[in-house]
Residue, then its C-alpha position, 0 to 999 in steps of 0.5 A: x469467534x477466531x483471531x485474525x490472521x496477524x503479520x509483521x509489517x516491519x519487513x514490507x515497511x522496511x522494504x518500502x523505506x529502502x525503495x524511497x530512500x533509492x529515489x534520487x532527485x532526477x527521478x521525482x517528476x517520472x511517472x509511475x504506474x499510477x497515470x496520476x501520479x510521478x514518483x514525487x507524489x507516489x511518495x507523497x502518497x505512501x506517506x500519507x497512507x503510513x500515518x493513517x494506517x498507523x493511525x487507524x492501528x492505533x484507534x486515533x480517529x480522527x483527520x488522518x483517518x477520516x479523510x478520504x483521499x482525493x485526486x490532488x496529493x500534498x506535496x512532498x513534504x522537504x524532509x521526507x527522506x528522514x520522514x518516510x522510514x520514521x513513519x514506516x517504523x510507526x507503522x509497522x511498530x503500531x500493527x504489531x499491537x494485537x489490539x489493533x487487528x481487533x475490533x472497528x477502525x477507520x481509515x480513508x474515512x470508512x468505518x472498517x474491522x481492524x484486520x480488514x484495514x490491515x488487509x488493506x495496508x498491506x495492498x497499499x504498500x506491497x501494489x505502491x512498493x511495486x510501482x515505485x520501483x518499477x517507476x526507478x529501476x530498482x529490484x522488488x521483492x515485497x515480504x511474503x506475509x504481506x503478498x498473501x495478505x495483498x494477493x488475498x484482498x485484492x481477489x476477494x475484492x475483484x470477486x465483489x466487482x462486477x464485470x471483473x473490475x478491481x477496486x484500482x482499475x479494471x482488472x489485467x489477466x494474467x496467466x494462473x501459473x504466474x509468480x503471486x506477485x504479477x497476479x496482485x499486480x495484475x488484481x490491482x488494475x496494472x500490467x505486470x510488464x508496464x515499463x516507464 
């Protein structure tokens, strides 16, 4: 039996809490690349998927794992400018526990090997650090462990759909020789070019 692939995800995490923190007010109510979701409500997001991943690293099943995530997003909590990097910490913090990346999980209320949730993870925060500042203007440069592992889910995934579809959308052709991240961009359903 191998040992999965581990990765630190204190730099995306952190670079995650940088970009929320980058956000002003004015900016919430913009939207993103996610038709459903403004800038208020990506972070909403990104809060709720740091503690069920963090959750999910730690084996503490329960409501934050086992719930699926649904059209309507929680409002942003009023102190998630100090909440947002805690739990990015927690996050990454929870992951480095090479128990975590072994055995089963939960997370989204589906049952899942503990490096495939991490795989997972680290989509969610590389693809939403994207769309968050493409959605603010501000300058992105996700952690490279963290890319290969989103790169890598995301192609496996496309790979398992039919008709080329991702698991976000269908997929968006982009050229082979392009930078890794337009390429995940482009596996996750979004348009490397998309503009607000």
């Amino acid at each position: 039996m191998t040992e999965p692939t581990t990765f630190d995800f204190g730099p995306q995490s952190r670079i995650v809490a940088a970009l929320a923190a980058g956000v002003p007010d004015a900016r919430l109510t913009d939207r993103t690349p996610c038709p459903a979701y403004a800038v208020g409500d990506l972070l909403s997001h990104l809060a709720g998927l740091a503690v069920a991943f963090r959750d999910a690293a730690r084996k503490d099943l329960g409501p934050t794992t086992d719930t699926a995530p649904g059209p309507a997003v929680p409002p942003l909590p009023a102190g998630w400018r100090e909440e947002i990097p805690r739990i990015m910490d927690e996050l990454a913090e929870a992951w480095r526990d090479p128990a975590a990346w072994a055995g089963m999980t939960r997370a989204g209320g589906v049952d899942l090997p503990g490096d495939v949730a991490a795989a997972v993870a680290a989509d969610e925060l590389v693809v939403h650090g994207w769309d968050l500042a493409r959605s603010t203007g501000q300058g992105y440069a996700p952690d490279p462990a963290a890319l290969h592992a989103s790169h890598a889910f995301l192609l496996a995934a496309a790979g398992e759909a039919d008709g080329g579809g991702g698991i976000f959308g269908p997929v968006v052709p982009v050229p082979q020789d392009a930078p890794l991240l337009a390429r995940t961009v482009g596996l996750s359903g979004r348009d490397p070019a998309w503009t607000p």
